[in-house]
C-alpha positions, 0 to 999 in steps of 0.5 A: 452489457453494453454502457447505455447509460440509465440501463447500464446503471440499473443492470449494476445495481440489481442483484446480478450486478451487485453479484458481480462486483462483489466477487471483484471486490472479494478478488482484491480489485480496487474500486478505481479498477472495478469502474474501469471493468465496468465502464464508468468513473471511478467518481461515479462508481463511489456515488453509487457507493454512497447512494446504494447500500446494498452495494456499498455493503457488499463492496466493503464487505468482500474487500474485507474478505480480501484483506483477511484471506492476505493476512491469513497468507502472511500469518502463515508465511511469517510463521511457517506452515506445513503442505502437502505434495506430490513427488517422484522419488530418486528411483522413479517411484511417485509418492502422493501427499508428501509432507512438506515444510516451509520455513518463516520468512523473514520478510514477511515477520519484519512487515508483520511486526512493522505493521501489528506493533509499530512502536515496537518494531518499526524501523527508525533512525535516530540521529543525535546531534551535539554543540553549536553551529555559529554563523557569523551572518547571525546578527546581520540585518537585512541591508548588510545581508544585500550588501555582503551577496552583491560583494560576493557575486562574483568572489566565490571564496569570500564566504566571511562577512567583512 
């Protein structure tokens, strides 16, 4: 349909519109790519979020289902899952629903675990540091700091106040 303004408004915010970006949505676009798909702003599209329930529900709703349909994917590949295939056999024979097995990935248990116990599992780095670093610059004011950077401008050596 073409962007002829309040028509292309109405048209989106009707059932079949409603219909339409929901299945967007359900599919795993963003709301900035579903206004570029439909012509418009990505601030327009969220104003009509805020004013349209029926849209906004919808929208939310679908992109839910989304999430749930990849965690369900990632579940079963941090997991392991078993599949069925067709295959050829060495002597040319075709073999139907041949039991397969992926194995866990380990990538997808690391960001399962990063992402589900954080505490746990997240990846830090703890670095301890001990002693002192003295500077001889401490107990100099701000005049004396001037006056030791002119001295040094052109001393690349000089580091020690004097």
């Amino acid at each position: 349909m073409a962007n002829t303004g309040k028509s292309h408004r109405k048209y989106w915010l009707s059932g079949d519109g409603i219909s339409i970006i929901s299945s967007m949505a359900r599919d795993g676009m963003t709301s900035e790519e579903i206004a570029k798909k439909i012509g418009i702003a990505p601030s327009t599209f969220y104003k009509w979020m805020h004013e349209n329930q029926d849209l906004s529900e919808a929208v939310m709703a679908n992109k839910e289902m989304a999430d749930r349909t990849v965690e369900a994917a990632l579940y079963q590949l941090a997991t392991g899952f078993d599949y069925y295939e067709d295959k050829v056999s060495a002597s040319g024979k075709r073999l139907k629903n041949v039991v397969q097995h992926e194995s866990p990935n380990i990538a997808a248990i690391k960001m399962w675990l990063n992402n589900r116990q954080p505490k746990k599992w997240r990846d830090k780095r703890e670095i301890e540091l001990s002693g002192r670093v003295d500077s001889s610059f401490d107990n100099l004011g701000t005049d004396e700091l001037i006056k030791h950077l002119e001295k040094l401008e052109g001393d690349k050596d000089g580091l020690e106040p004097k």
